[in-house]
C-alpha distance (Angstrom), angle and dihedral (degrees) to the residues before:
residue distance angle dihedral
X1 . . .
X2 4.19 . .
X3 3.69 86.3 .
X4 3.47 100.8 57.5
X5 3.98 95.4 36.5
X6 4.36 78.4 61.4
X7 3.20 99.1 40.7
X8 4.24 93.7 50.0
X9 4.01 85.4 49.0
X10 3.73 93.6 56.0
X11 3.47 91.2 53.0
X12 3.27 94.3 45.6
X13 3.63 91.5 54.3
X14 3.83 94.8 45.9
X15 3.67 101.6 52.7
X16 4.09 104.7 18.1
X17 3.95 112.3 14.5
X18 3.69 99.6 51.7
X19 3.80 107.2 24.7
X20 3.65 115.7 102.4
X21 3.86 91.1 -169.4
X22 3.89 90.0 59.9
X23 3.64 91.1 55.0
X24 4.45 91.5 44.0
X25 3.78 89.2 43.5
X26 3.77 99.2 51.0
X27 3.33 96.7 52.9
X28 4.03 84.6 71.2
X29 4.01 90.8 59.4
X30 4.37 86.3 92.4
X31 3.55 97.7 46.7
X32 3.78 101.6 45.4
X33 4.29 99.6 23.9
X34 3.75 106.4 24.8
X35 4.34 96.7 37.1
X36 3.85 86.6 60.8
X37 3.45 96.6 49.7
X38 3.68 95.3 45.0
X39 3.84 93.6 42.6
X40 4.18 86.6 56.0
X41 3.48 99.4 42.5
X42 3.88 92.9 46.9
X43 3.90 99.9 33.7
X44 3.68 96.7 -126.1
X45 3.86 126.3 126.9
X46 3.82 112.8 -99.4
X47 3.80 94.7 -120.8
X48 3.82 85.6 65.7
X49 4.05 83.4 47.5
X50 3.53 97.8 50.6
X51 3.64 87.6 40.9
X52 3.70 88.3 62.6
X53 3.53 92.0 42.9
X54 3.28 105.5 50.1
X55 4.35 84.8 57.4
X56 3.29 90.4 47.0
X57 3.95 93.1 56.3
X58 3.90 86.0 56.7
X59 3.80 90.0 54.9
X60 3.45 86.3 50.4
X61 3.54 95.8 57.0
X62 3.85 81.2 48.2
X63 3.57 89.2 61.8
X64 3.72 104.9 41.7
X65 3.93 86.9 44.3
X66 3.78 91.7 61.0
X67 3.88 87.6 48.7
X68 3.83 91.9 57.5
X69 3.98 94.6 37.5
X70 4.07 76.4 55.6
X71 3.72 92.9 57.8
X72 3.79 93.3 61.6
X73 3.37 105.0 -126.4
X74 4.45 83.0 -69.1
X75 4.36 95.4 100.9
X76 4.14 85.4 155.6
X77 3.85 87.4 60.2
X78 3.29 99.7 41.3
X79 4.30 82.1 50.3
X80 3.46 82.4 61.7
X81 3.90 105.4 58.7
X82 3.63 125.5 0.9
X83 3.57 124.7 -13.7
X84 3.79 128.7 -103.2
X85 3.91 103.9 -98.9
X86 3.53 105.3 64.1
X87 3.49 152.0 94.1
X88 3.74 142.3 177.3
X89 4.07 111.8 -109.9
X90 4.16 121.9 176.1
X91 3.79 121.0 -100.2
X92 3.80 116.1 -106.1
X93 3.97 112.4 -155.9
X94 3.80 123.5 -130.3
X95 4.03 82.5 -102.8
X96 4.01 84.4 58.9
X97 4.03 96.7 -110.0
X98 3.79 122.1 143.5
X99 3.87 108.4 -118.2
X100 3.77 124.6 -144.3
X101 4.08 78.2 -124.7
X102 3.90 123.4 94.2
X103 3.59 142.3 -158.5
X104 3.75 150.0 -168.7
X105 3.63 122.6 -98.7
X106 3.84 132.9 161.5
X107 3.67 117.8 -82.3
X108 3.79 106.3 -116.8
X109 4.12 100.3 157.0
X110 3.68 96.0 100.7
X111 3.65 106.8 43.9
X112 3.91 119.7 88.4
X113 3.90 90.2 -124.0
X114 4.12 115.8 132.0
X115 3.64 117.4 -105.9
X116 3.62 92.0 -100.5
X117 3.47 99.6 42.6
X118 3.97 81.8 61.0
X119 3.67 90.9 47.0
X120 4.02 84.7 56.5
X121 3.91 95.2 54.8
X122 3.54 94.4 41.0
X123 3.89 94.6 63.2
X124 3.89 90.5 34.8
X125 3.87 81.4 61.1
X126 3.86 85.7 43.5
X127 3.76 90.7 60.3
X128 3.52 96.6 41.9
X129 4.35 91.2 -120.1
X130 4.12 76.3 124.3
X131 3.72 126.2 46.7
X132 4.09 120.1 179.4
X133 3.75 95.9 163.0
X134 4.38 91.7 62.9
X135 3.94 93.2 -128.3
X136 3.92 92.0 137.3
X137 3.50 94.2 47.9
X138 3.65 103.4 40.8
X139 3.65 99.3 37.1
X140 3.67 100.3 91.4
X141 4.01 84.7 54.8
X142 3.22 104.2 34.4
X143 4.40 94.4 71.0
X144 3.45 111.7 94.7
X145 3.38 104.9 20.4
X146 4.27 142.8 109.5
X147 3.86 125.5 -106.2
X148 3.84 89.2 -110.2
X149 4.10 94.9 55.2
X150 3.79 92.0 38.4
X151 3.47 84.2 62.0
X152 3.58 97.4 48.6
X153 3.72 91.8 52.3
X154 4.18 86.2 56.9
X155 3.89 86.4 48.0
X156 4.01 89.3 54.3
X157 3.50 88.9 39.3
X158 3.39 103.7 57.7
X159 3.45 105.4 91.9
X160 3.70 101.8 43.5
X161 3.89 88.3 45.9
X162 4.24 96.3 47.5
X163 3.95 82.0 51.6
X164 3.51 89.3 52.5
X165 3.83 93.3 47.6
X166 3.69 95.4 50.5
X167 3.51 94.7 52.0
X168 3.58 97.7 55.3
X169 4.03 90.6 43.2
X170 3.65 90.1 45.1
X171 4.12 93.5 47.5
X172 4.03 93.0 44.7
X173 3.99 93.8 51.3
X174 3.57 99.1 46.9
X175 3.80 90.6 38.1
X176 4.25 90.4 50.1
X177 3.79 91.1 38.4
X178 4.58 86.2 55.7
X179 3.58 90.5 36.0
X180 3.76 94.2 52.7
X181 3.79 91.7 37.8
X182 3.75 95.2 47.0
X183 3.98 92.0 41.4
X184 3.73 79.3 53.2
X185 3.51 106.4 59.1
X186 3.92 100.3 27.0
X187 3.53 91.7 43.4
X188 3.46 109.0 -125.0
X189 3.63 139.4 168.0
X190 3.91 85.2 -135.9
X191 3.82 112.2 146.8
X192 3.76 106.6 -136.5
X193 3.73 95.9 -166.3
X194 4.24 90.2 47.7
X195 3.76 75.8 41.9
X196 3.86 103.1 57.6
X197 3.48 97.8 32.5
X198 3.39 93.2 65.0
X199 3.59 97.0 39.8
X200 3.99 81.9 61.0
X201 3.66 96.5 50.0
X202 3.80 97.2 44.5
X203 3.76 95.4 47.4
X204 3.96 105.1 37.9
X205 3.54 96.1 23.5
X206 4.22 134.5 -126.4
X207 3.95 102.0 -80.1
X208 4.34 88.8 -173.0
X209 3.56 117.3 125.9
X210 4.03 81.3 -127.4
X211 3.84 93.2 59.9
X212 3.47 99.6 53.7
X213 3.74 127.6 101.2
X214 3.82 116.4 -90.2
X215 4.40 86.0 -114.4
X216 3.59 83.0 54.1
X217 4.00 96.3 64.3
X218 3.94 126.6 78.7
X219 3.82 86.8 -115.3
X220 3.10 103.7 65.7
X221 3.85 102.7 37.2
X222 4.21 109.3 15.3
X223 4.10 88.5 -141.2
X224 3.61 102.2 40.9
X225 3.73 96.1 110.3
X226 3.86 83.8 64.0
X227 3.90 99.5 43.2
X228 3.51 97.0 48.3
X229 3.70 103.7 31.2
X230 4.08 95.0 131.9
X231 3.97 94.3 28.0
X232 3.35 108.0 99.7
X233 3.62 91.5 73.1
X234 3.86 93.0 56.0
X235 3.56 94.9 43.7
X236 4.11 83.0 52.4
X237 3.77 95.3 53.5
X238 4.13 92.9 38.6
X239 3.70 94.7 58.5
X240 3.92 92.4 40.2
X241 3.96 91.0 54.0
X242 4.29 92.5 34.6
X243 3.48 89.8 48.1
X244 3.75 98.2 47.4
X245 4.05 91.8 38.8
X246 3.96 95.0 52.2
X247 4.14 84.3 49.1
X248 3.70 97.0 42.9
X249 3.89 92.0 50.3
X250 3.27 97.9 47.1
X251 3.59 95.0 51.9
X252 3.75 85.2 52.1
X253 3.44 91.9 56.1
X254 3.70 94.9 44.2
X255 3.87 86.3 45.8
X256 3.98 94.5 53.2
X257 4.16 86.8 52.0
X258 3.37 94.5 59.7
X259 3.42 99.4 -95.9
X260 3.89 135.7 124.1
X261 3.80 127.9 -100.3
X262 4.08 115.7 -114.4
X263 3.67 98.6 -126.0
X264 3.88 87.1 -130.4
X265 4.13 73.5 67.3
X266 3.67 94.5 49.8
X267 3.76 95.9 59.5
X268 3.91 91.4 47.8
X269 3.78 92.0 50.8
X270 3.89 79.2 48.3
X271 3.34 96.8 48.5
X272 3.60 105.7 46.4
X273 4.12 87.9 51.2
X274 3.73 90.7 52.5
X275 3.78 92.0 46.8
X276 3.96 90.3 49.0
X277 4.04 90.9 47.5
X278 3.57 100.9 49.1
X279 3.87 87.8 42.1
X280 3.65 88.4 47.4
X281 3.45 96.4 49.9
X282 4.35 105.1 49.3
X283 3.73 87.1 30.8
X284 3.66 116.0 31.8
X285 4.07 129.2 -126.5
X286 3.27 81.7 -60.7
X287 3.58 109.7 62.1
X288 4.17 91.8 41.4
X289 4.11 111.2 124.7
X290 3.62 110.1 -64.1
X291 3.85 106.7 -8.3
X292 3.45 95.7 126.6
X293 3.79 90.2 59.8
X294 3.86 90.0 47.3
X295 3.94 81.4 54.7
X296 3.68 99.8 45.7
X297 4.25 82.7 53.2
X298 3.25 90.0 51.8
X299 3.62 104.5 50.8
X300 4.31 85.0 47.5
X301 4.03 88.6 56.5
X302 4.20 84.8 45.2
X303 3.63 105.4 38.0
X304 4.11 121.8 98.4
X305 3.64 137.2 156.0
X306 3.82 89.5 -92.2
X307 3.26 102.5 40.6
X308 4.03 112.4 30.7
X309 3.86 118.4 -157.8
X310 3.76 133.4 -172.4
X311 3.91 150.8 164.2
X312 3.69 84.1 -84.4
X313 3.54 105.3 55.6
X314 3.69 94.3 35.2
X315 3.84 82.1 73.9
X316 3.36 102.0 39.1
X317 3.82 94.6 61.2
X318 3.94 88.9 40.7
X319 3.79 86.7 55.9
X320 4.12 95.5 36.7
X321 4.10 78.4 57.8
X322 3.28 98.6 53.4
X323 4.09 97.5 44.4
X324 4.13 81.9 52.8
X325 3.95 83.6 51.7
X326 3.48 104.1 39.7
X327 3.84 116.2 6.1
X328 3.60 132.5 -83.9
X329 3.99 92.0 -89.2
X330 3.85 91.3 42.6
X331 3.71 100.8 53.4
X332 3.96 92.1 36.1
X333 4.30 80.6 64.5
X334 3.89 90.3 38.9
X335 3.21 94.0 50.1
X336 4.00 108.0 30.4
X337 3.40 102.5 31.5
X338 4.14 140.8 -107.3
X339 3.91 90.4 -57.8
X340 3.80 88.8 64.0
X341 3.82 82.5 64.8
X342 4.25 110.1 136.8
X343 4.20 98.1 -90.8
X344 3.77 97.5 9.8
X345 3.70 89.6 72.8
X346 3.61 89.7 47.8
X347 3.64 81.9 64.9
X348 3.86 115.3 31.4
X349 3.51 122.8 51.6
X350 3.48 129.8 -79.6
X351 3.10 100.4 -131.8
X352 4.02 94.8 51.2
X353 3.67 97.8 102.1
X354 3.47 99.4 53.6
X355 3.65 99.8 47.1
X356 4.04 93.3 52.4
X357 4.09 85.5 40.8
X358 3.83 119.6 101.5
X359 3.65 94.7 -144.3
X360 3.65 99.9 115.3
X361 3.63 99.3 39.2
X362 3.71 93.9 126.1
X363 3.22 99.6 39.6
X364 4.43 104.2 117.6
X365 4.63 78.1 -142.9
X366 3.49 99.5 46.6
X367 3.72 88.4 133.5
X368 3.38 95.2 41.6
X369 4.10 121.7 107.5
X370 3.75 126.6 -151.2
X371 3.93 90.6 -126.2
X372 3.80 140.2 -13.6
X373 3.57 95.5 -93.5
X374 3.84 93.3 53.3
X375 4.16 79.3 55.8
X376 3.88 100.0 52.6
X377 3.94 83.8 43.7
X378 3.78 88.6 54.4
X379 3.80 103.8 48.9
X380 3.76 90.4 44.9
């Protein structure tokens, strides 16, 4: 319906499109989701992982650099028609015959990735794990609408979507270059393409109308597109942490019986440490996965008519215990994160920590302010 094709692009706009923060704070999804995950499933520390990362992320720049340089300096018409990144290539038959028939594939020539590095993109584009062009996230606001406001939807999009696209081509280089490395020297039979493409999918999520969950689609429910606009994400992250909980418990439990650990149940108890130590560490004990719902429970089983309790003050007295502990400037770090560091807060933010925190990832509001001014704040 018109209505809901409007109302999906003003949302967009609001929280995605025209939010500068969304775009900054994204770009931390790699080091403090997909580094974890990597580290467990590959046994390797996560310095070495973020290493890796954070070199893979300049390659990544690399690549998206040689996409714009491509474009000519003319990005509106380039909105217009196809995007900058592409090129027509003949298609080869399963007998290996060049066809009179061509397709689109990305434009690799100019970057200074290795041949198979290139290889590796090209079939993650192939399998949709990477988009360039924006058709997963545009397509629910693209329907309905003229040439001329389709392209002002890519215009707004741009920065939210180029965040997007870096982290997924920053994730699936370093997480080919340690899989091939590791497979290397250990000896495996480890496919690093299998490898990395699920490493991408489990971390930043599927965003295809075929991946989502059947109360996600139009079908079932007429105003899903609406109701779970910016769900997909959360549903990502809640079955990567429930999945890897209900594993790394019950390997516990099988551990403290005497038994031994699966090592599928290794890399979960891995994983869920990693997860909680790189969350711990940019955004405090506070902002590790799902502490704000433990806090929200909390206040429930404390709150009475004489004595009210909520999310809020559940914090405050954790953090008013940890100043009496620690110091002021101490528990402020403990508790908020490294960016609440004395001068780097004078700097960043305040709000940084938080927003690139997984403490709310439950929550059925998480992008839900308290007021409008709390909003503008926010996007800034």
């Amino acid at each position: 319906a018109a209505w809901q094709t409007w109302v999906s692009n003003a949302a967009y706009i609001w929280y995605l499109g025209m939010t500068p923060a969304f775009a900054v704070t994204n770009m931390a999804q790699g080091f403090l989701i997909s580094a974890p995950v990597i580290a467990a499933r590959l046994g390797m520390s996560q310095l070495k992982v973020q290493k890796a990362l954070a070199k893979a992320m300049a390659d990544a720049f690399g690549v998206e650099k040689a996409w714009i340089a491509e474009a000519e300096g003319n990005v509106f018409k380039k909105l217009y028609s196809a995007a900058p990144g592409y090129k027509e290539v003949p298609v080869v038959d399963a007998e290996g015959n060049v066809t009179d028939e061509t397709e689109l594939e990305l434009d690799l020539d100019s970057t200074k990735l290795t041949a198979d590095e290139k290889k590796l993109i090209q079939d993650l584009y192939k399998q949709s794990v990477i988009d360039i062009n924006q058709s997963n996230d545009l397509v629910s606001t693209a329907e309905g609408l003229g040439l001329n406001q389709q392209v002002g939807m890519k215009v707004i999009s741009l920065f939210a979507h180029h965040s997007e696209v870096l982290n997924r081509l920053s994730t699936g280089l370093a997480a080919y270059r340690l899989a091939k490395e590791m497979s290397k020297a250990r000896g495996t039979t480890l496919d690093p393409l299998a490898f990395t493409a699920k490493i991408i999918t489990d971390t930043h999520g599927d965003y295809s109308n075929t991946a989502a969950p059947l109360y996600f689609k139009p079908g079932f429910n007429p105003v899903a597109p609406i109701m779970f606009q910016f769900r997909k994400y959360q549903a990502t992250m809640l079955f990567l942490l429930g999945r890897n909980m209900s594993l790394a418990v019950r390997g516990v439990y099988r551990a403290l019986n005497g038994g031994q650990r699966s090592e599928e149940e290794a890399i979960a108890l891995r994983t869920i440490n990693g997860l909680m130590m790189s969350h711990m560490v940019a955004a405090g004990t506070l902002g590790m996965p799902l502490v704000g719902t433990a806090a929200w429970w909390i206040a429930a089983a404390l709150d009475d008519d004489d004595d009210p309790w909520d999310k809020e003050r559940v914090e405050a007295e954790y953090r008013n215990w940890l100043a009496e502990l620690m110091g002021v400037d101490a528990a402020e770090v403990a508790a908020k994160g490294v960016f609440r560091l004395p001068g780097v807060k004078d700097i960043l933010p305040s709000t940084l920590g938080e927003r690139v925190g997984q403490q709310d990832i439950a929550s059925p509001l998480r992008n839900m302010r308290d007021s409008a001014r709390e909003s503008a704040r926010d996007s800034m």
